[in-house]
C-alpha positions in Angstrom: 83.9 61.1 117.5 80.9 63.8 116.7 80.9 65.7 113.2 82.1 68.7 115.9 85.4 66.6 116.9 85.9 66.0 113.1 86.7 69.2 112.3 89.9 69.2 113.9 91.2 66.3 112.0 89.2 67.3 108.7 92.0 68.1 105.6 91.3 71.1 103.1 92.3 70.7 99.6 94.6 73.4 98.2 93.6 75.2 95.1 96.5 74.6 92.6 97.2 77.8 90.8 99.6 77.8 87.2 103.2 78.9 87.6 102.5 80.6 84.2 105.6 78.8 82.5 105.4 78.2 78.6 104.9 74.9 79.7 101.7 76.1 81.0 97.9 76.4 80.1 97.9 80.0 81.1 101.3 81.1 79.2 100.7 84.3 77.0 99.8 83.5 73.7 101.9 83.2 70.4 102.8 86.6 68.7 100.7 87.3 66.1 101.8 85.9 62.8 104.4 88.4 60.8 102.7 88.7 57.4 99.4 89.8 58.4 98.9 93.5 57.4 96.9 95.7 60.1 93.2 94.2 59.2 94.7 91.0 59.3 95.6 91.5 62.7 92.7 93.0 63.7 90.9 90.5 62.5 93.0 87.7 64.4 92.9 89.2 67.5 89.0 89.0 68.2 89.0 85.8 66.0 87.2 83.0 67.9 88.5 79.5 67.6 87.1 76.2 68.8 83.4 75.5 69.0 80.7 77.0 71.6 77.6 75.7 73.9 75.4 78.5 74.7 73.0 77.7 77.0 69.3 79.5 76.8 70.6 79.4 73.2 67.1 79.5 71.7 66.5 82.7 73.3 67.3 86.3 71.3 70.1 87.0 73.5 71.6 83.4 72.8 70.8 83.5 69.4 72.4 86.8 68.9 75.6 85.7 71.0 75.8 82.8 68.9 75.6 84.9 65.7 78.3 86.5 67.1 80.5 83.8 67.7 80.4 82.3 64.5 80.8 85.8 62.4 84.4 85.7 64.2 84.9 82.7 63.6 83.6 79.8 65.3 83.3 75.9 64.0 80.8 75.0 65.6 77.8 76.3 67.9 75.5 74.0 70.2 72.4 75.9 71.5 70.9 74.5 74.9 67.4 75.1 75.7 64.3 73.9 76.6 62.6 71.3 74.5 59.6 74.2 73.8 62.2 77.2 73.2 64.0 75.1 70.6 60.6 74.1 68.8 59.3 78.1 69.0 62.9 79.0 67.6 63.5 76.1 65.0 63.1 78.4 62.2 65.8 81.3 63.4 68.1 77.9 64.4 67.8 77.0 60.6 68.4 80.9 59.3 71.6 80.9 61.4 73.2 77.7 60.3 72.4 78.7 56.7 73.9 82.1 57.3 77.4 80.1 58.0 77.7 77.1 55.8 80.8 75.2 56.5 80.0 75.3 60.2 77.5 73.2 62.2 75.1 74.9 64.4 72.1 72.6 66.2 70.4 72.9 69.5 69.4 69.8 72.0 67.2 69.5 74.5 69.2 70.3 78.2 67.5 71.2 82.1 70.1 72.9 82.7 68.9 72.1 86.6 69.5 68.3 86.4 73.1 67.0 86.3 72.6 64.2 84.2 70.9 66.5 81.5 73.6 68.9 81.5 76.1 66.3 81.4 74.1 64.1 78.4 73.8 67.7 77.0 78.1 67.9 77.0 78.2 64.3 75.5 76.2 65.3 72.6 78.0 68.6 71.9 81.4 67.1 71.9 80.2 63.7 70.0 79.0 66.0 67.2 81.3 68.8 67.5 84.5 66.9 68.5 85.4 69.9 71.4 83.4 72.2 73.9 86.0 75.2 73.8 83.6 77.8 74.8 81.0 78.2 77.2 78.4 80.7 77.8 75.5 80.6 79.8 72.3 82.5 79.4 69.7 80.3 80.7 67.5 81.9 83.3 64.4 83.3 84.6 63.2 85.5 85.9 60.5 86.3 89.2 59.1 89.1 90.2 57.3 88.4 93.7 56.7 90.8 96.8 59.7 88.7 99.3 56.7 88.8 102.1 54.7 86.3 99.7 56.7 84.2 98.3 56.9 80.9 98.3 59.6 78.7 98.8 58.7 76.9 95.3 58.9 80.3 94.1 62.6 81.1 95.7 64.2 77.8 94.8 62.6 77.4 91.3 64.5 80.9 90.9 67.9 80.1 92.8 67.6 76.6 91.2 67.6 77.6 87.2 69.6 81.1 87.6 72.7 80.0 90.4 72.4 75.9 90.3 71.7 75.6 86.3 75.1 77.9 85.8 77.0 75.7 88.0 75.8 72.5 86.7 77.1 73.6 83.5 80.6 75.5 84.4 81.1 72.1 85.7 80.6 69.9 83.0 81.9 71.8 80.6 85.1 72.2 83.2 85.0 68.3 83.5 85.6 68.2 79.8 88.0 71.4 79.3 90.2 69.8 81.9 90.2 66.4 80.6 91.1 67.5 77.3 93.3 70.5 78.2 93.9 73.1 75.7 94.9 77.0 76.3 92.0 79.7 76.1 89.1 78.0 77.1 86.3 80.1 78.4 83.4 80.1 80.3 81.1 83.1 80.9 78.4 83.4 83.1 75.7 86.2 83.2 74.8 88.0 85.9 73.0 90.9 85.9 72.9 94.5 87.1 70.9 93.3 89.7 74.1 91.3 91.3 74.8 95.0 92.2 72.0 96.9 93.3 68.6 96.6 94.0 66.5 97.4 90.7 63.4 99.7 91.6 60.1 99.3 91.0 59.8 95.8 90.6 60.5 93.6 93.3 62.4 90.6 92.8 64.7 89.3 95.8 65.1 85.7 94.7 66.5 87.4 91.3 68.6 89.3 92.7 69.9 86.9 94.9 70.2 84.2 92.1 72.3 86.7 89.9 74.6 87.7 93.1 75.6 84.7 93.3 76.9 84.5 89.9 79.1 86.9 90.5 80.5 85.2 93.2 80.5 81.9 91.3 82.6 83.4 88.5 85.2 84.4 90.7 85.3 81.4 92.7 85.6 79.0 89.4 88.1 81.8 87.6 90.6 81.1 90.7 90.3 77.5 90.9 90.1 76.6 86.9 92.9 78.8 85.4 95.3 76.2 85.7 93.5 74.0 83.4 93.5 76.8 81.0 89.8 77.5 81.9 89.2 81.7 81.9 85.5 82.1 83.6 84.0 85.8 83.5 80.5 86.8 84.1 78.8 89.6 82.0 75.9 91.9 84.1 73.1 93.3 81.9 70.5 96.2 82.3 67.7 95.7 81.1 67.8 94.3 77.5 64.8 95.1 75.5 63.7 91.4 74.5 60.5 89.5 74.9 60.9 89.4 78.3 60.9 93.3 78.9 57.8 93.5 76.3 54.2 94.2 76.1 51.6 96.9 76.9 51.6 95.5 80.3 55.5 96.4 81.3 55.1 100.1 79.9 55.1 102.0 82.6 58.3 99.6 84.0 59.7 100.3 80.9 59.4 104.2 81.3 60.7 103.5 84.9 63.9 101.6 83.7 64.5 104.0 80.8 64.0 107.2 82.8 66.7 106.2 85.3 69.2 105.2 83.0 71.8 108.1 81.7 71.2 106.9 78.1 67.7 107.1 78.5 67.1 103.3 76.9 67.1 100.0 77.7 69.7 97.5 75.5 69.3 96.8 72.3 69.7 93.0 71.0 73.4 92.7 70.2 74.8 95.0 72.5 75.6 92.3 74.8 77.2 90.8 71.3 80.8 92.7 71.6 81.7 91.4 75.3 81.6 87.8 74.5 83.2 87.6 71.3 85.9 89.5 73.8 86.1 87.3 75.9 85.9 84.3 74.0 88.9 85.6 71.9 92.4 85.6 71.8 92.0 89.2 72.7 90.6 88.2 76.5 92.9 86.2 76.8 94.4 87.6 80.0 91.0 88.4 81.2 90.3 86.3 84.2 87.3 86.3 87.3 85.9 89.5 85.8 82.6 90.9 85.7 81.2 93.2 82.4 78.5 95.4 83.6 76.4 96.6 80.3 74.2 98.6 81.1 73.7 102.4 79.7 75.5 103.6 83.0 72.2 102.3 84.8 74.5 101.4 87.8 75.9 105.0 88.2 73.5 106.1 90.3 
């Protein structure tokens, strides 16, 4: 029988979605407890529980997020990155667990491109932290190459960190949630605001690509993990003014992004910050396969 005559016989699996019964992983949560006053509440709502990988976590962006995270309330924060990043950012690693004593905050060495990394990166985590609760990924790169000349080194190098790397660890950490089920896990993936549109001047095709797919990723994972009590979002950034966006070099792109934006600025470190505590929180806890665009109303146009 050719491959052709096999797909006749061939049997598809059926996602299984949750009935949504208190028995479930996706019932609504517990009230919140009676004796709290109004800033207790508050407080509880976008509380963070659980410990958190962020991936990229060396980065500003990761660091911030993971600042973040443990303000509200996090045990524990693993930062992923590459061997390099981690060494370049011991110091703010150290200033960050010292800033939250009674928590543990470390960073390991993960490719987020090769499986067996990502999934010796999840061992770790969980050996040391006891749980991965929480994902989010920031890992990512970024190319800026006329599509006419570039290479196909160039495109999957791109595709490979940005769309493959987020997969690769969506999935072990998914391996993990599911194995060891628990309500209001989350996984959030970033994206960009080039999932949208095409950003102009610079061209970037495999970028855009790469952060496309994210968005269709997220949704993809949202639908088929929910059951296990696994919410996966996706956050999509404008341009962020971090290292990457920097130097005298990128100042008339800079003027570019910052003219066509409605708020006449690019993002400031920590403005990605209030999203992902959200989502991480009891407060997103109905939030499910959506995508945050932050970006000054960049996209409005």
């Amino acid at each position: 029988m050719s491959d052709r005559d096999n797909l006749t016989t061939r049997q598809i699996p059926f996602m299984e979605l949750s009935d949504g019964s208190a028995a479930s992983l996706t019932a609504p949560p517990a009230p919140l407890p009676h004796y709290l006053n109004a800033e207790g509440r508050a407080i509880a709502r976008f509380a963070v529980e659980g410990n958190a990988v962020v991936t990229g976590g060396a980065g500003t962006l990761g660091l911030s997020c993971a600042r973040a995270l443990l303000e509200h309330g996090a045990s524990g924060i693993c930062l992923w990155d590459l061997e390099s990043t981690l060494r370049s950012s011991q110091a703010a690693i150290a200033a960050l667990a010292a800033e939250h004593p009674g928590t543990r905050v470390f960073g390991i060495a993960v490719d987020v491109t090769d499986a067996e990394s990502v999934q010796e990166g999840v061992n770790s985590t969980v050996s040391t932290l006891g749980s991965l609760d929480h994902l989010f990924c920031f890992a990512g790169i970024v190319g800026c190459v006329p599509a006419i000349s570039m290479t196909d080194v160039q495109w999957r190098k791109t595709i490979d960190v940005n769309s493959t790397g987020s997969f690769l660890c969506a999935q072990a950490a998914a391996k993990h949630m599911a194995a060891n089920p628990s309500p209001n896990r989350s996984i959030t993936l970033t994206a960009s605001i080039s999932a949208h549109r095409v950003n102009f001047p610079q061209p970037q095709a495999a970028y855009n690509v790469s952060k496309a797919a994210i968005v269709a990723l997220k949704s993809s994972l949202a639908a088929e993990w929910a059951s296990s009590g696994i919410r996966v979002n996706s956050i999509s950034p404008g341009y962020m003014d971090t290292i990457l966006n920097a130097g005298d070099g990128l100042e008339e792109m800079r003027q570019s992004w910052a003219s066509r934006n409605p708020m006449g600025r690019m993002g400031a470190v920590g403005e990605l910050d209030g999203v992902c505590v959200l989502l991480a929180s009891r407060a997103g806890t109905y939030i499910n396969g959506a995508d945050f665009v932050i970006d000054g109303g960049a996209t409005v146009f």
